[in-house]
N, C-alpha and C positions, 0 to 999 in steps of 0.2 A: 887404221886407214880411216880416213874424214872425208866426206866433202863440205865444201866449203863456199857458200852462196853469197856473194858480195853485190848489193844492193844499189841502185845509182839514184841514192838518197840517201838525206840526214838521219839519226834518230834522234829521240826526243817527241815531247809531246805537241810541241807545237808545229815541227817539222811533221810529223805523223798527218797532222789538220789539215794543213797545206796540199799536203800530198794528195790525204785523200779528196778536199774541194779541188783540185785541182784533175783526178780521173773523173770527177761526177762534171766537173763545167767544162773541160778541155780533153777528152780523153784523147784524142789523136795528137796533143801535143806534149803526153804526158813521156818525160824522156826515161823512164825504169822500164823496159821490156820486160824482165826477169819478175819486174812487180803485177805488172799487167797482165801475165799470160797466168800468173799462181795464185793472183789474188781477188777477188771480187771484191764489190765494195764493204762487205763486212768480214772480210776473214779471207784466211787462205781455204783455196777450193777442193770440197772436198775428193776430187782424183786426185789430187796434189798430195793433201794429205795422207791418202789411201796408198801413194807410191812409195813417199816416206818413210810410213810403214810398214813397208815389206821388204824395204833392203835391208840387206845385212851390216850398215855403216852408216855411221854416224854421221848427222848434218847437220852441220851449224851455219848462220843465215848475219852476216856483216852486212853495217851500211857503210858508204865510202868515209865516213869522218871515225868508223872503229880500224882503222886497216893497222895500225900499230898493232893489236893483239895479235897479229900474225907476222911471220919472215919473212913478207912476201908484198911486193909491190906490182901490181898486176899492171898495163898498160892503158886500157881503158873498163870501166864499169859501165853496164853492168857484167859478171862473169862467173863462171863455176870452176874452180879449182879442187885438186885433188892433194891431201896430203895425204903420202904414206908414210912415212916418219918425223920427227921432228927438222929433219932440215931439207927435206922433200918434198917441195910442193909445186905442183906444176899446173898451169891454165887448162882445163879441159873443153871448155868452150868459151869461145870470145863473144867480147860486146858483138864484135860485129856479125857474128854467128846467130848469136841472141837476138838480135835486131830483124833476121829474116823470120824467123816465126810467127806463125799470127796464132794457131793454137795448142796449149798446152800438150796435146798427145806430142805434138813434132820436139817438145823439150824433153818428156819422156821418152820418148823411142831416142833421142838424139843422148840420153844418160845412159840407157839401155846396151847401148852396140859399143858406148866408151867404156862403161865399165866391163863388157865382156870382153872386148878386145884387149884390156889390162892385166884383168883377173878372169880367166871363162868360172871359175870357179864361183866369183859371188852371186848370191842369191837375189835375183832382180826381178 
């Protein structure tokens, strides 16, 4: 079991630059929710981190131009999907989901109650 954090951003280094002048001069027009609520301007924050780390499953963190590495064509970015197997993967929360948060606890508790109502079982 994986989740799966797809980005509503490029990667690369130049795309990165952009990104971040662009939370430092515009941040209310910065359109990655998912970037803005995990990330400060130098890194991912550290409760973010610290959440990360304490689940029992694996995360990995796509931008919209890697979505080939995945079977999965999701409807809008930014989004958190779950795979449980190789041809199992389903949206756990939507762009537009993601778009009503303004702080990180409400993405955590909001991973919290999906992954127990899945699994009561995993460790969150």
């Amino acid at each position: 079991m994986e989740l799966i954090f797809i980005y509503n951003a490029k990667s690369g280094a130049i795309n990165s630059l952009f990104d971040f002048s662009h939370k430092l001069i515009s941040p209310s027009t910065y359109v990655c929710s998912l970037c803005s609520i995990t990330y400060g301007n130098f890194g991912a924050k550290k409760q973010w981190q610290n959440f990360l780390n304490e689940l029992d499953i694996k995360s990995i963190f796509l931008y919209k131009n890697q979505l080939q590495k995945i079977n999965y064509k999701p409807n809008r970015v930014p989004c958190v999907l779950l795979k449980t197997n190789p041809k199992n993967i389903q949206e756990i929360i939507s762009a537009d989901e993601l778009n009503t948060f303004v702080e990180l606890t409400e993405l955590i508790n909001k991973l919290r109650l999906k992954l127990l109502s899945i699994n009561p079982k995993i460790n969150h």
